[in-house]
C-alpha positions as CSV (number, residue, x, y, z in Angstrom):
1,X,103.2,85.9,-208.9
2,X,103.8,86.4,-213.0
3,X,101.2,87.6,-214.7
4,X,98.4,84.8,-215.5
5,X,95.1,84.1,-214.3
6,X,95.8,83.9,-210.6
7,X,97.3,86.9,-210.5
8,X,94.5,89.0,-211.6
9,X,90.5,89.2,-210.8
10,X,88.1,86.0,-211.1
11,X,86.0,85.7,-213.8
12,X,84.2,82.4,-215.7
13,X,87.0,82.2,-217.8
14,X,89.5,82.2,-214.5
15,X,87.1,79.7,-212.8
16,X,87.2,77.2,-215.8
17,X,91.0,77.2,-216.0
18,X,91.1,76.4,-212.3
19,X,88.8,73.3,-213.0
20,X,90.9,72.0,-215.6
21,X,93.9,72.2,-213.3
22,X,91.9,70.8,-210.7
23,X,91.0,67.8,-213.3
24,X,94.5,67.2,-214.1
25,X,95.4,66.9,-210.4
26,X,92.7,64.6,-209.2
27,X,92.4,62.6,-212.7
28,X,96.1,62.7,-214.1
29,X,96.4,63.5,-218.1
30,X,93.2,64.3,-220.2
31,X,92.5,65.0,-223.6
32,X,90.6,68.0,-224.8
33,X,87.4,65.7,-225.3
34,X,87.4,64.8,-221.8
35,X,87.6,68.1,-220.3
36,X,85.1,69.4,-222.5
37,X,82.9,66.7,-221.5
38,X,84.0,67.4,-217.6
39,X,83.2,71.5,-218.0
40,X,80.4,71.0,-219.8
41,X,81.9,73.5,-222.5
42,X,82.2,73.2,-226.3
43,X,85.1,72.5,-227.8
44,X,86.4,75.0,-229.5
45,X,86.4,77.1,-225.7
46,X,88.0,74.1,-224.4
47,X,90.8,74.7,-227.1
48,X,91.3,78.1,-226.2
49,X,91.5,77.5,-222.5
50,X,93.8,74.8,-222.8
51,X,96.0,77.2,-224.9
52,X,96.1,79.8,-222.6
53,X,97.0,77.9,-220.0
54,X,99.9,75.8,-222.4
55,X,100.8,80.2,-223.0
56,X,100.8,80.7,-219.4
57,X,103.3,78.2,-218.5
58,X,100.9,75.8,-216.4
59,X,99.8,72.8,-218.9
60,X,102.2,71.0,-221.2
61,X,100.9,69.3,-224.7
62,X,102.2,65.9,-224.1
63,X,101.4,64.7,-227.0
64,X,99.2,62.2,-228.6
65,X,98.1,58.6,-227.5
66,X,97.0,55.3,-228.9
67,X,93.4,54.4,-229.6
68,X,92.1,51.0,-230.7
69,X,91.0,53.1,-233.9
70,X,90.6,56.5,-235.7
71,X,92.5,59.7,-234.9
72,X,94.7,59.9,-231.6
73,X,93.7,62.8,-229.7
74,X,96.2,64.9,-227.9
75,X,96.3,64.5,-224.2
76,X,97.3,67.6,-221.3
77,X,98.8,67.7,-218.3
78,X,100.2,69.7,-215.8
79,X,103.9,71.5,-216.6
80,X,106.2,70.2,-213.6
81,X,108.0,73.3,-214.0
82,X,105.1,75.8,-213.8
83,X,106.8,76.4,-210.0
84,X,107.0,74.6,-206.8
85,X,105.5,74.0,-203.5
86,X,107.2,73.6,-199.6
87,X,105.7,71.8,-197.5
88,X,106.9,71.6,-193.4
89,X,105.7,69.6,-191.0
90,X,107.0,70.4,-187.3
91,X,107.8,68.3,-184.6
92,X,108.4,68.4,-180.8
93,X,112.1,68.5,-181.3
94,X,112.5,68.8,-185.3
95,X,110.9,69.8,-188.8
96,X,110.7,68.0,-192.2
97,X,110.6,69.9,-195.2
98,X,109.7,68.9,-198.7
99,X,109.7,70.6,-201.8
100,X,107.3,69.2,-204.6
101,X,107.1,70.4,-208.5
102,X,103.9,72.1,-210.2
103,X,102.8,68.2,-211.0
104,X,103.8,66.8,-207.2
105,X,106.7,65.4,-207.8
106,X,108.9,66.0,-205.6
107,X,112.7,68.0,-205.8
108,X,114.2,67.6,-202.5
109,X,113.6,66.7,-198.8
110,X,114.7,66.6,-195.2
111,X,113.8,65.1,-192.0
112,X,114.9,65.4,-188.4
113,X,116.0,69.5,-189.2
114,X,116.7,70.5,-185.1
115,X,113.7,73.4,-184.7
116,X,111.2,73.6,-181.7
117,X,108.8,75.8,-182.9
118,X,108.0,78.8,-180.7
119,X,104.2,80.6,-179.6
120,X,103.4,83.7,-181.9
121,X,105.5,85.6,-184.1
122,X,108.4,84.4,-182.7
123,X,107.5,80.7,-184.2
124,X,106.9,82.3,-187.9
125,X,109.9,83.9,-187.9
126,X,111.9,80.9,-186.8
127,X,110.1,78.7,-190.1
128,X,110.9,81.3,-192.4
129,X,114.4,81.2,-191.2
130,X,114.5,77.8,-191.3
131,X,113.5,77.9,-195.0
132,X,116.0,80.1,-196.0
133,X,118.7,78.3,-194.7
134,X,117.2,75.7,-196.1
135,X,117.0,76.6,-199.6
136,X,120.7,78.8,-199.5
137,X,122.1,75.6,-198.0
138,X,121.0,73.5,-201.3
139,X,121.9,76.5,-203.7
140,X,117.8,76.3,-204.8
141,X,115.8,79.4,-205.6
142,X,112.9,80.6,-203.1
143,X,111.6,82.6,-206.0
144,X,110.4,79.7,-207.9
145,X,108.5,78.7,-204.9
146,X,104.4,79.4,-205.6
147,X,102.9,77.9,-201.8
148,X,103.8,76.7,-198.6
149,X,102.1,74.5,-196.3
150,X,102.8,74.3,-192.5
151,X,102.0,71.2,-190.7
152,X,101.1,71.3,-187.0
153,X,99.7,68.9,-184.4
154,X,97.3,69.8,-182.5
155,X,93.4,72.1,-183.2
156,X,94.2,73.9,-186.5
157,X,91.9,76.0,-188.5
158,X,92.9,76.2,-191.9
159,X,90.3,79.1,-193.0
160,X,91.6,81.2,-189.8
161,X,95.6,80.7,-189.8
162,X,94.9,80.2,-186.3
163,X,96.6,77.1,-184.3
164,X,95.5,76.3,-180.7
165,X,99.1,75.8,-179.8
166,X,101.1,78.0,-181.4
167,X,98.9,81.2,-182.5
168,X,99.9,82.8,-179.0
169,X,97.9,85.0,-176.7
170,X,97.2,87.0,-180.0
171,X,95.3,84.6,-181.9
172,X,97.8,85.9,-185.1
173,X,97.1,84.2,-188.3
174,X,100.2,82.4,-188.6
175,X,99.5,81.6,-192.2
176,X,99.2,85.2,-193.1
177,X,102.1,86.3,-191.2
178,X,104.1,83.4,-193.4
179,X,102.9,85.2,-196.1
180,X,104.0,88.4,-195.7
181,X,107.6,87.1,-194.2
182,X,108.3,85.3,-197.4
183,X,106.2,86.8,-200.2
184,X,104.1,83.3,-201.2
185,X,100.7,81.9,-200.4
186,X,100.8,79.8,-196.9
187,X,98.2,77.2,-195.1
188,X,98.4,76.1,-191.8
189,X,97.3,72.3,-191.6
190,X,96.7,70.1,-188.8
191,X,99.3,66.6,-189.0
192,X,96.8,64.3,-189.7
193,X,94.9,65.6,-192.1
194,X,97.6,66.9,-194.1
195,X,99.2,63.4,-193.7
196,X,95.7,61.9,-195.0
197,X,95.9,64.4,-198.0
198,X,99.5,63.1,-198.5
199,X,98.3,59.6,-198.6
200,X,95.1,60.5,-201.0
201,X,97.1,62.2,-204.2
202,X,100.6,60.6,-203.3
203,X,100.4,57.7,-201.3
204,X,98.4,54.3,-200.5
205,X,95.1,55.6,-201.8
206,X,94.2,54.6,-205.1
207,X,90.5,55.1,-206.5
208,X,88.9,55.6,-202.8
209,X,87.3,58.7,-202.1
210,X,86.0,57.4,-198.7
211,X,89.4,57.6,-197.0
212,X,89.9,57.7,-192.6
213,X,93.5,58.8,-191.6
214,X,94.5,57.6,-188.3
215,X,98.1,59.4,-187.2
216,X,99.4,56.9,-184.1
217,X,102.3,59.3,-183.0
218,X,102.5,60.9,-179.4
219,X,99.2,61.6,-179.3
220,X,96.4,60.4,-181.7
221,X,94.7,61.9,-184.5
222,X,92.4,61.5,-187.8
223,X,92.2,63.1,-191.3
224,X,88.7,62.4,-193.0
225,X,88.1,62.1,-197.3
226,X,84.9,62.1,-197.6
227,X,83.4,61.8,-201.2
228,X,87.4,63.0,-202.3
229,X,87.4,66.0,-199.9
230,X,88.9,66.7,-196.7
231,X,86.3,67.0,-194.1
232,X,87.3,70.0,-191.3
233,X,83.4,70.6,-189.7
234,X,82.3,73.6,-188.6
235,X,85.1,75.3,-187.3
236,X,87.8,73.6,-188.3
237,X,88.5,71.1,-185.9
238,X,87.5,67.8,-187.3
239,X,89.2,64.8,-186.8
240,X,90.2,64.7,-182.8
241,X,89.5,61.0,-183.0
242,X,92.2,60.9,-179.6
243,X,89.4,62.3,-177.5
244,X,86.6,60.3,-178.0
245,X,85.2,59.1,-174.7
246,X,85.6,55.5,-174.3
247,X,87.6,54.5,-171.9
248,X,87.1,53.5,-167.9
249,X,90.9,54.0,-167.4
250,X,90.3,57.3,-164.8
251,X,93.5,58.9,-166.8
252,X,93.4,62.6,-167.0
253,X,93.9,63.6,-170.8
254,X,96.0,66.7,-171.7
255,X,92.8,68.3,-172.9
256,X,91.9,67.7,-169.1
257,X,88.9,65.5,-169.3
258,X,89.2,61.6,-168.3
259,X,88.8,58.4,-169.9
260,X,89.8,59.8,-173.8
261,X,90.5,57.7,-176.4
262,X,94.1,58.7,-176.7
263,X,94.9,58.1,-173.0
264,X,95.5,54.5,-173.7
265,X,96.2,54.3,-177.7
266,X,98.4,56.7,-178.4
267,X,102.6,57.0,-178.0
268,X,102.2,58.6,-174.7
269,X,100.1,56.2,-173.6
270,X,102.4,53.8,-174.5
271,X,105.2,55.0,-172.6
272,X,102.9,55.5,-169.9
273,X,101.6,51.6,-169.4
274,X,104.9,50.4,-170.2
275,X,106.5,52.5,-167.0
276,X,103.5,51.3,-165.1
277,X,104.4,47.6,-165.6
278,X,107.8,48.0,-165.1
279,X,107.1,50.1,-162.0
280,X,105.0,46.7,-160.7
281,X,108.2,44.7,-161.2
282,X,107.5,42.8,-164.4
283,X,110.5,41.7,-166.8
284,X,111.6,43.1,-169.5
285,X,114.7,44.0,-171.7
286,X,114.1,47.5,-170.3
287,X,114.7,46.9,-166.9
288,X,117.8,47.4,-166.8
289,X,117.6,51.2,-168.1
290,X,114.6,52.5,-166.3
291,X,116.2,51.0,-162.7
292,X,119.1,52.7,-164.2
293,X,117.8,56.1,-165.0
294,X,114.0,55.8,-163.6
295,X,112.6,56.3,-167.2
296,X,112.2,55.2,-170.5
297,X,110.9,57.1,-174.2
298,X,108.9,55.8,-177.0
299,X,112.3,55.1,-179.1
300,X,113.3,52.5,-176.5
301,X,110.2,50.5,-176.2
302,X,110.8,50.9,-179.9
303,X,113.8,48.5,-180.0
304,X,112.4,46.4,-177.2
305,X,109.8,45.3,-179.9
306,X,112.3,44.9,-182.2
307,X,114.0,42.7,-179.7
308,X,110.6,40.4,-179.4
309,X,109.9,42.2,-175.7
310,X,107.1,40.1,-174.4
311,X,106.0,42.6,-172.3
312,X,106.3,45.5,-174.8
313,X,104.2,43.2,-177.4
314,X,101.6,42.8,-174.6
315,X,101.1,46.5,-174.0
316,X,101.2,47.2,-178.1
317,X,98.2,44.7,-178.0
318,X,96.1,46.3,-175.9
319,X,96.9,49.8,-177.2
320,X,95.8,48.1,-180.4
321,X,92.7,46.7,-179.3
322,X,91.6,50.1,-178.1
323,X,92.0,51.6,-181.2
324,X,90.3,48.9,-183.6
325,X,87.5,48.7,-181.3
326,X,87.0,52.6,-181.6
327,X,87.2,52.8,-185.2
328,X,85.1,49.8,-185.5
329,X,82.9,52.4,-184.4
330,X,83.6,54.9,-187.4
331,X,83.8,52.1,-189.7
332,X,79.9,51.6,-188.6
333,X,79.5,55.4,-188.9
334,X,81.2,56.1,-192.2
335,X,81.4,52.9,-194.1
336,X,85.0,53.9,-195.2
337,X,86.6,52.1,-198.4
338,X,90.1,52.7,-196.9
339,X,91.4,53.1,-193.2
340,X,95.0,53.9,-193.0
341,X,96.8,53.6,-190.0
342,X,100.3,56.1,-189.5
343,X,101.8,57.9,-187.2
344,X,105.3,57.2,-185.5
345,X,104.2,53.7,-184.0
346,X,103.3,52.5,-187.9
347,X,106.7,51.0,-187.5
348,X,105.6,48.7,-185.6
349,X,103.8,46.5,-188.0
350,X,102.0,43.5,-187.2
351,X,102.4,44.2,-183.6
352,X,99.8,47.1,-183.8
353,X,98.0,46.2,-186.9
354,X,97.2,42.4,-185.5
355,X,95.1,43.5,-182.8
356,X,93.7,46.1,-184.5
357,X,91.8,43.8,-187.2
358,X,91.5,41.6,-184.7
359,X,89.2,44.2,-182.6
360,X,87.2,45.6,-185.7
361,X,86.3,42.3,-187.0
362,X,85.4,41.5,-183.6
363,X,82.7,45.2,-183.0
364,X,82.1,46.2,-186.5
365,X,79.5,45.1,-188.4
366,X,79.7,42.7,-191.0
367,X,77.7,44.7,-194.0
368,X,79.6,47.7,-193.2
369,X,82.8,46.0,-193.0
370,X,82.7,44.1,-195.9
371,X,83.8,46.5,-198.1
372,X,86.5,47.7,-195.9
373,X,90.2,47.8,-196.4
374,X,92.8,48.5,-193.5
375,X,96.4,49.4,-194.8
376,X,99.2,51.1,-193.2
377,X,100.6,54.5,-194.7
378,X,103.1,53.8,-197.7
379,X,104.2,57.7,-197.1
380,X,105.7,57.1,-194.0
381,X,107.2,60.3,-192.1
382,X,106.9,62.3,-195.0
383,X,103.1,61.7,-195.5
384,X,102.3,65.4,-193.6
385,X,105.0,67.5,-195.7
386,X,103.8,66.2,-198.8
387,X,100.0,66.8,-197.7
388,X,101.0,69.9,-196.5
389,X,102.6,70.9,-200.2
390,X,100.1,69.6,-202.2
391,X,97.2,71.8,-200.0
392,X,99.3,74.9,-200.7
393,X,99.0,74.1,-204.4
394,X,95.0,74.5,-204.0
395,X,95.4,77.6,-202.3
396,X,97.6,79.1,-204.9
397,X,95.2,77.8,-207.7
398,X,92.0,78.4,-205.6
399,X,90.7,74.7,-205.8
């Protein structure tokens, strides 16, 4: 990195920087005023911090603004071009990649880039080659590139590099091995909360800083904001909202115990009761395939639904009765302003999110409800490869 504050050793004045930047991410614009008054510095230090950082390329004077009255002040905010961020979040059978500017907007993106990732060093080196091809294929510059974040389902600790499912028999810090491959800081996130992350700076989140993430793909997941952070726990692993006890259904989970959450609200479980009723003989427009080929994915009930399926609408309602009645449950735990429902089976609208308000209204408790609001994600697919970008940003800038 060029020589500025993060390139050398912490000291107040390095500290203070960082909270200004930190300011300007959460906040947006501010004038010199207002981040004294934030700091809790004078002035003129306020002054020569915001010069500095104007010197070292990452604020821009953007000029001054209108007041009802008296002298407009200038205002300050972060330069785009300071350098960018790559965030990649990796599927069964595919990646997305996205690459953001210093001020989150974003430069470029893919989706649906063929890559399985692969246990242990052989899956970093297969990201970094994927982001080289990636860049040389658009004629960008890596150089330019500050942080990458790497999205990954499954237990993920941040603070380690370690991932259950892909650090290997080694436990290798993936994130440090990404490091050291492409010569830039690198996180490793979990999906969910680096799609709730996503959502809180770019996405359906406005003021909230009360914020539960629920990620409705194959399997079933939560990101937590709590008071405008991301909660992890102890050791990392917050969030496994899938596994959460509830059920009388005797299904074995993939984590091995029965009766989990994510056993009947979840994509697999979808594809799972589906095949059940089909195998019992009930009708549907996908019949036709599964006596054909004896199966049937999650894309396919996907267009059944879109072809008004009665029987795929009647297994959607369930699954979405057992996931409003569990987080009724953390709505009476958290008191949440926001609950965002994502994932792959978003796309499915009112189908899902009918019974789901249906079955919080119905268990959650009035007072704590009251001041609840249930919205699906407006990032879509890219919500975890924007998270994942923007959390590299506070790693590089130590927030």
């Amino acid at each position: 990195m060029r020589n500025t504050f993060l390139s050398r050793k912490g000291g107040k004045s390095s500290l203070l920087k960082r909270n200004i930047l930190g300011l300007c991410i959460k906040e947006g614009e501010r004038s010199i005023s207002e981040i004294s008054n934030y700091l809790g510095t004078s002035v003129p230090t306020t002054t020569k911090l915001v010069g500095e950082l104007i010197e070292e390329g990452f604020l821009s004077d953007l000029g001054k603004y209108g007041t009802s009255g008296g002298r407009k002040p200038s205002i300050y905010g972060l330069n785009p071009d300071a350098g960018w961020f790559v965030g990649v979040d990796i599927r069964h059978t595919h990646a997305s990649v996205v690459v953001n500017d210093f001020k989150g907007n974003q430069i470029t993106s893919a989706e649906d880039i063929p890559f399985i990732m692969s246990v242990g060093e052989d899956g970093v080196m297969g990201i970094s080659q994927m982001l080289r091809d990636f860049f040389s294929t658009r004629g960008l510059d890596f150089d330019k590139v500050l942080g990458l974040g790497v999205s990954v389902a499954g237990r993920v600790n941040p603070q380690t590099g370690f991932s259950n499912s892909f650090s290997g028999p080694g436990n290798i810090q993936i994130d440090k091995m990404l490091e050291d491959e492409l010569g830039v800081k690198a996180i490793i996130e979990n999906d969910s909360r680096a799609m709730a992350y996503g959502e809180f700076l770019g996405g359906v989140v406005k003021k909230e800083k009360n914020v539960i993430f629920v990620n409705i793909s194959w399997g079933l997941g939560m990101g937590m904001i709590l008071d405008g952070k991301l909660f992890y726990g102890k050791s990392g692993f917050s969030g496994e909202f899938g596994h959460f006890p509830i059920l009388n259904n005797d299904q074995i989970c993939r984590c091995g115990k029965v009766g989990c959450l994510e056993t009947g609200a979840s994509g697999s479980a979808l594809v799972r009761m589906v095949l059940e009723k089909l195998n019992e003989g009930r009708a549907s427009c996908l019949g036709a395939k599964f006596r054909k080929e004896g199966r049937i994915n999650i894309n396919d009930i996907l267009k059944a639904l879109h072809e008004e399926d009665v029987l795929t609408i009647e297994v959607l309602s369930e699954l979405g009765e057992n996931i409003g009645r569990s987080l009724a449950g953390l709505i009476n735990i958290f008191n949440p302003e926001l609950v965002v429902i994502g994932g792959k089976l978003a796309v499915t609208g009112d189908y899902l999110m009918f019974p789901i308000r249906a079955a919080i209204k119905k268990h959650a408790l009035n007072i704590a409800l009251r001041d609840t609001h249930i919205k699906f994600s407006k990032l879509g697919r890219q919500a975890a490869p924007i998270g994942a970008s923007l959390l590299s940003r506070n790693k590089v800038l130590g927030l």
